[in-house]
Structure formats: C-alpha cells, structure tokens
N, C-alpha and C positions, 0 to 999 in steps of 0.2 A: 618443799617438794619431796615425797615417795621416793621409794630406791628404782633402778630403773627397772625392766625387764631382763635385762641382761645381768646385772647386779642379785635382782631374787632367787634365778635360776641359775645363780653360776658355783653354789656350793655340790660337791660331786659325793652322792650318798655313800653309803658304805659298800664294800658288795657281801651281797650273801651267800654267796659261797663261802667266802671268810668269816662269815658271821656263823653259818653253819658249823664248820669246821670245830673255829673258838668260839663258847657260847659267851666271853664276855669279853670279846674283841672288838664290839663297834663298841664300850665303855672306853669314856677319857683315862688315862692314867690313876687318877686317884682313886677314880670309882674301883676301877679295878685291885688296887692296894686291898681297899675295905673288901674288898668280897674276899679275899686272898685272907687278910686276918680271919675272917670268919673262918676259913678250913684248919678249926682245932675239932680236937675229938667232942668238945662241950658245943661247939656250934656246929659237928658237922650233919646232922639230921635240917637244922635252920638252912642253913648254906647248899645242901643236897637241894630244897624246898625250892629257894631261890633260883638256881640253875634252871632247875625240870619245867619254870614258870617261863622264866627267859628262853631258853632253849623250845619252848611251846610256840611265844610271842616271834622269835626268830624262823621256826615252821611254818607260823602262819603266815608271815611276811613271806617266804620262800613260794609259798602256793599262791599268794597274790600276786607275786612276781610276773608266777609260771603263767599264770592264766591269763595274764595282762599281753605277757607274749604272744601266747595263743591265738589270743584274740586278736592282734596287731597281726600275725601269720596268715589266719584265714582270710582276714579282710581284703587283704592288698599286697604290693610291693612294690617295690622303686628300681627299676633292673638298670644298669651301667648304658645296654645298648636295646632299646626299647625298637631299634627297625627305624625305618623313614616314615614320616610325616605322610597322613592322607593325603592327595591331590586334586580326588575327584568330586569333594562336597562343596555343594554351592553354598553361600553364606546367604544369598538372596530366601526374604521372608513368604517360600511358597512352600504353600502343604508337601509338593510333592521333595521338596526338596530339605524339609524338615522331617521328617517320614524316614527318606534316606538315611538320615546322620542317626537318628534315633535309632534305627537298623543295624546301622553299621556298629555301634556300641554295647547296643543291646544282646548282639548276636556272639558278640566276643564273651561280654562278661556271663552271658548265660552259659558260653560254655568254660571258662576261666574258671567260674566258681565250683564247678562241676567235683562231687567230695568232702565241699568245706560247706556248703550251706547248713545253716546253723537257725536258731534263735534268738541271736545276739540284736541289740541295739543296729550297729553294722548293718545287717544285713536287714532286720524290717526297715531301715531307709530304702533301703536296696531293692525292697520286693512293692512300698507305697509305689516307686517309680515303676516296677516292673508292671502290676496292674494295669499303673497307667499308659503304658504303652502298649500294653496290648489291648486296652480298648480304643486307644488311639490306631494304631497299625493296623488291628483286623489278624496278628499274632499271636493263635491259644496258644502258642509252646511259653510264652513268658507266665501267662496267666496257671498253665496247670504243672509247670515246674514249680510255681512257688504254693500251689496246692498241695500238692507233694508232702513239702517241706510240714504243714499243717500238720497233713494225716501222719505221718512218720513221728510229730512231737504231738499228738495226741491234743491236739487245740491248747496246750499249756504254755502259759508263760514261763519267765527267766526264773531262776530260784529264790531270788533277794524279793523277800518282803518287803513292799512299801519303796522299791527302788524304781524310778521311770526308765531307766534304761532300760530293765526286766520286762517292764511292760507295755513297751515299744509295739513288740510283736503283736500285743492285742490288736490294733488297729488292722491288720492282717485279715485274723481272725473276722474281726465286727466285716470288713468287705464281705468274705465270703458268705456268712451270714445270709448279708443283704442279698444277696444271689439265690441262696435255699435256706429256707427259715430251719436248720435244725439246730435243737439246743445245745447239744454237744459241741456245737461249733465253736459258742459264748459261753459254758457253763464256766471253765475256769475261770477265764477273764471274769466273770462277774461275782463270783465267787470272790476273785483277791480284790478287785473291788470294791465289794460289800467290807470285808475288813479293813482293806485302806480307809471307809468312811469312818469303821466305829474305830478306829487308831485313834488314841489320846493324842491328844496334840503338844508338840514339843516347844514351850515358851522359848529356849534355849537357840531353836535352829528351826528352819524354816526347812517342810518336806522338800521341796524343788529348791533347794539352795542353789542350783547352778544353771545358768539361764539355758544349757541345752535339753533342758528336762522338760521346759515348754511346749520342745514338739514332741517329746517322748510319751509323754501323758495326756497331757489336757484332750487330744484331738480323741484316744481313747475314751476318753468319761463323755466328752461330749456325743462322740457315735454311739455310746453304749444307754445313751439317753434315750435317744434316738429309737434306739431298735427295741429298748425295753419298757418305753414311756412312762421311766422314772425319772422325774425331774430332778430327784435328788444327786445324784453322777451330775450335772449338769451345774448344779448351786455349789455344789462340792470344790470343781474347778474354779469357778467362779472366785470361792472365797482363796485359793492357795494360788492361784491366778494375781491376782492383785498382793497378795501377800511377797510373792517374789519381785515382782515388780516395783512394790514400796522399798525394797531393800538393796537392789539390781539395778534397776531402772535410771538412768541420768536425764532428767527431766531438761534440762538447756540443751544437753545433746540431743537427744532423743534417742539414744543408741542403749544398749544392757551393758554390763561391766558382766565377764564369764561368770564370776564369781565373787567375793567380798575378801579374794585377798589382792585384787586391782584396782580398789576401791582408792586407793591413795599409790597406786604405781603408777608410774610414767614411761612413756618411750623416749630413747634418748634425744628426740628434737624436742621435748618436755612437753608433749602432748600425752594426754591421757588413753590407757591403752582399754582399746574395742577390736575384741578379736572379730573379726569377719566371718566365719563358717558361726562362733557362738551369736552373733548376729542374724545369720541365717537361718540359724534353728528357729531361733523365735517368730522372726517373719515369717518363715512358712508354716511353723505351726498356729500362727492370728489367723493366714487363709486357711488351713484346714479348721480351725475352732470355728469361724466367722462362716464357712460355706454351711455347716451342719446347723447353726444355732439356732435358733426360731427364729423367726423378724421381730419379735413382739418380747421378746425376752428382756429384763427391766434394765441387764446390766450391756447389752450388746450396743451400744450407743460409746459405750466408753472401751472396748477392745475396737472398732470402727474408726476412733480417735488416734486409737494408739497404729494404729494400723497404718494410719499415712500417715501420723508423723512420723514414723521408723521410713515408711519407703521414701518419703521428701526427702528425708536426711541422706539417706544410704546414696539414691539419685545426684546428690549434688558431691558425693564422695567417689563417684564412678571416674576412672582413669581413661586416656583418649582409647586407649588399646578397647575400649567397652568393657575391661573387667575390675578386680577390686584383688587388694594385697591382703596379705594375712591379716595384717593390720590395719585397719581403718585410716588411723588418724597421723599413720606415718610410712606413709606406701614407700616411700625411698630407702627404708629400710630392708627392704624385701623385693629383692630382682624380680622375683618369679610372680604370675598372677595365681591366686587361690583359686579354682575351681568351684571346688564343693561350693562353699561363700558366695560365688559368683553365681553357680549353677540355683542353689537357694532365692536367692533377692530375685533373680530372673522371674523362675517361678511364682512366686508372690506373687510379683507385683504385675505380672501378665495375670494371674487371676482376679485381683483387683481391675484389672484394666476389660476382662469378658465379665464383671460382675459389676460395674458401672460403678464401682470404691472409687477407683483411680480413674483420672481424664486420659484419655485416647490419647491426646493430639501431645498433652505434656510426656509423657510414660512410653509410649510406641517408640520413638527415637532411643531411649532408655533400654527396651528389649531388643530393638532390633541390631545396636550396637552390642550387647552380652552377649546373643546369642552367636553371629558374628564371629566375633570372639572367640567364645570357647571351640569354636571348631580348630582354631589355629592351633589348638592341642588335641587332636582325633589323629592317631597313628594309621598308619595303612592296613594293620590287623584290625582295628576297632579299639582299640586301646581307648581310653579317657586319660590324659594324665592331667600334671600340674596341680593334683588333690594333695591337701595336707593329710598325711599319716595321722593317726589316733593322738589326741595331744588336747591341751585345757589352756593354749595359750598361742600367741600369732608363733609358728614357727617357721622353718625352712628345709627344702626339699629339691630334689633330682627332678627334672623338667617329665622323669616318666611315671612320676608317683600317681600313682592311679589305686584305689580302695572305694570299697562297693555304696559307703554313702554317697560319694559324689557323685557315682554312677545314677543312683537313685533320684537324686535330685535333679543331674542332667534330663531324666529321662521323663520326670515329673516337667521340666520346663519344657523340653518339647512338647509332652502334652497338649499342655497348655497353648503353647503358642500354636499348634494345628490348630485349638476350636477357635481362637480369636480368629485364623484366615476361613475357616469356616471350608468350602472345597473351592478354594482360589489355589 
C-alpha cells in the first residue's frame, strides 16, 4: 500500500523568506559545506556563478509563491463569523424557488468580487455559471459584468502557453462570440490554439496531466470547433482527451485520480484517494464537451460511456445529507460536505438527465437531494460556503469557505435544474 494522504503532505517546505534572505539555506548541511569550500579566491568567480543561479531559482519560487497567493486572495476567503444561515430558501424542486437561491448567491458574489475579477482559471468557472444564470433569471447585470471583464482583458487569454488553466477563460470568450460574430472576440483564443495544435508533443508528460484540465480545455477546442468549423480543435481534444484518461482514469472505479502522484496513495481507511471537486471538473467538463459535439462524431460514443459511468459511480457515493466529502472514497475523514464537488456532479448529471444521457426516474432523486443540500450552506448575505480553497488534493476547511469556482458551478446547477422543471 502507498503512503497515506496525510503522510505525502505532511513534509513542511522551506520558507522563502528564508530562502531569500540565505541563498543556500534550504541546502542540507553538507551541500552547504561544499558550496562554502568553493568561496576561495580560485573558485570564487564559479561560486559567485552558482549563487546568482540559486538565488534566480529562489526568486522564481518567491513570484510563484506570490502569485499563488494572489490568486487564492482574489478568489475567496473563509471569515471566522460568516453571519447566520439563510432561512427563507425553499429546498422544494420549483423554478420559482430555484431562481431565488440562484439570486440570492449570484447577487452576493457579483458584488463580493467587485475589484478582483480577473482572467484567472477561478474566475472563468465563475463567469460559465454567471452566463448561465443570467439566461436562466432574465439577469443582464451577470451577463455584462462578465462582459466587462472581456473588453477590459482585450478577449486574451492567461499568459502560460499551452497551460489549461490560462485558457479556461476562452470558453468565456467562444460565448460571447456566439451572441455577435466578431473576430476579435476569438482571435486570441484561436490564435493560442492554432499553436497549442502545432506544439510537438511531449513523450515524457501528458499536456492535461491533471484531471482539472478536462474542463479547463477540452470544452474550449470543442466550442472553438464549433464557431470556426475546423474539425481540427475538435480531433485535437479528442486525441489528449483520451490520452489523459489512459493515464488518470481508474477504470474499476470509474472515478480520475487528480493527478499521477495518487496513483498508488491511499486514504487512511486504505481506500484509494479521489478528490471530489477534481471529479467534478471532469464531469462537468464530458457535459460541456458532449452538449457541443456533433451527434455523428466517430469518437462521441466513447465520452457518452464515460460519462455515466463517472455519474453511476459518483450517485452511488452520495452521502444521506445529498452532498459528497472532499474525498470520495473516505467521506468520514472530512466533517464538512464539499460544495464545489457537490455543486459540479449536480450539474452534470442534471444535464445528462434534460439531454436524455441519464434516466429521469434513476438521477432526479440524485439532484433533487444535492440541490437540497447545498442550500443548507446559503448564508443570509448570499454567501455560498463549504467550498474548498484552491488545492490539488481532498482537504479541509471553515463551514464559511466560499471561492468563486463553487459559486460557478452552483449557479451552473441551478441552471440547469430550472430547464429540467421547465415553468413548473
């Protein structure tokens, strides 16, 4: 058996501040000896060399730090005393009464984000869901705040070549598109890419090495297919689509492993760990790849597959409360219910269930229990809590953690579940 979760994550890195300070302070004892011999006057031009290298790799870490914080800063926070719990949202499965909660949430974090909205990963989850409730509500303030946010970043993606989180936001973009065909809208996005496709391919590492990259991308090349009727964005996915999957994928579970250093970790009940939100991503990125794809497309028969085996699975992993733990496969590890995760599977598999994927009569008890649910964490500001913070693994959180992907994909299940009542 694998070392646990707790055991992988329980070495405490260096800090950098101290690392800044002394450039060969995160170095063991010895190493640091030998770099010390080298400060003679014949080695000290080599030794100068060496420093200005380290002390570069120690900057660079310091800016990754920074920005990681950053990026954790804008998205969200976890406050001590988040206010009292909503009282007045029905849990009952009626348009008018899902409409409400999606309001009451939507109205908060559209003005909570108010300063930080950004381009980030984060936040294009945040603006899919925002869309979608404003064409569910009949609300243009969600639709053209996140217009806004477009015009201000000039229709450009994140800066990382070739990185899906970067080019999350495309999908953004490809919306508004669809709404007014100007090119400017899509030119970057298809511009990165046209070079993501002629990128050589790395034997070594798989582009989407981490299964939240599924909804970061894929749904992107496939809109962009779409709007450009190049099949090639389309085949593109298809092929790094399956490639991730060969590698990620637990074929007896049915569930993705985040990444390939879970591959042989375990949770301390010695069940194999499946993070729930990286779960989520994937699912709801098979609905978005699967709603856009052509019917007739050679390889859509085998994402359709994949597609309920993840929600049969996920469904039979659902807790009485109707939601799901950080962790999959060891929910008593984790007091708290995951949101985002929860808020994800929701959506899914309510669109599977209006696109005739998934059976009604199986699945409907499945949403109408999550949805349910995650109201019992709707603050009386609008608040969404119970989200996990920015993180690559099941972890733990303050009952007010609230961050704008979970918001997004709450707002995406609502959606959803208004067109399944239809105007009931």
């Amino acid at each position: 058996m694998g070392p646990s979760v707790a055991q992988a994550f329980a070495q405490e890195p260096v800090g950098l501040t101290d690392a800044m300070s002394h450039p060969t302070s995160c170095m063991s004892d010895p190493n640091r000896r030998k770099l010390d011999a080298l400060m003679t006057k014949r080695y000290l031009p080599l030794a100068l060399l060496a420093a200005t290298i380290l002390a570069g790799s120690v900057a660079h870490a310091q800016n990754s730090a920074n920005s990681a914080v950053a990026e954790l800063q804008a998205a969200g926070d976890q406050p001590d005393d988040p206010g009292p719990l909503a009282a007045n949202l029905s849990p009952k499965l009626k348009r008018s009464a899902i409409l409400r909660a999606m309001k009451a949430v939507g109205d908060w974090q559209l003005k909570e984000a108010e300063s930080r909205y950004n381009i980030q990963w984060t936040f294009a989850a945040l603006y899919d869901g925002l869309l979608a409730a404003s064409e569910a509500t009949g609300d243009s303030r969600y639709h053209d705040r996140v217009l806004e946010v477009a015009i201000q970043n000039q229709w450009n993606l994140g800066p990382r070549f070739a990185h899906a989180d970067d080019e999350a936001i495309g999908l953004t973009y490809l919306a508004f598109y669809a709404e007014q065909s100007d090119q400017k809208r899509i030119a970057p996005t298809r511009e990165a890419m046209d070079k993501l496709l002629a990128r050589p391919n790395d034997p070594n590492e798989n582009l989407w090495w981490w299964c939240d990259a599924l909804y970061m991308a894929p749904p992107v090349l496939t809109q962009l297919s779409i709007a450009t009727h190049e099949p090639k964005y389309l085949d593109f996915m298809n092929r790094e689509w399956w490639l991730t999957s060969a590698a990620l994928y637990d074929p007896a579970e049915h569930l993705y492993y985040r990444d390939d250093r879970f591959l042989t970790m375990h949770e301390s009940n010695g069940q194999k760990v499946f993070w729930s939100r990286g779960n989520g991503w994937v699912l709801a990125g098979l609905a978005m790849v699967l709603e856009k794809m052509p019917g007739q497309y050679p390889d859509r028969a085998k994402f359709l597959a994949q597609f309920r085996q993840m929600a049969e699975r996920i469904a039979m992993l659902q807790l009485p409360d109707g939601l799901w733990r950080a962790s999959l496969l060891d929910p008593g590890a984790y007091q708290s219910p995951e949101i985002s995760g929860s808020a994800f599977f929701t959506y899914a598999i309510t669109w599977g269930i209006n696109h005739g994927v998934l059976d009604l009569k199986k699945y409907l008890p499945v949403v109408t229990r999550s949805w349910a649910g995650m109201l019992q964490h709707i603050y009386k500001d609008g608040r969404l809590g119970s989200i996990q913070p920015i993180g690559g693994e099941p972890g733990k959180f303050k009952p007010s953690s609230s961050y704008v992907y979970g918001v997004g994909a709450f707002l995406l299940a609502g959606s959803e579940l208004s067109q399944l009542l239809g105007d009931k």
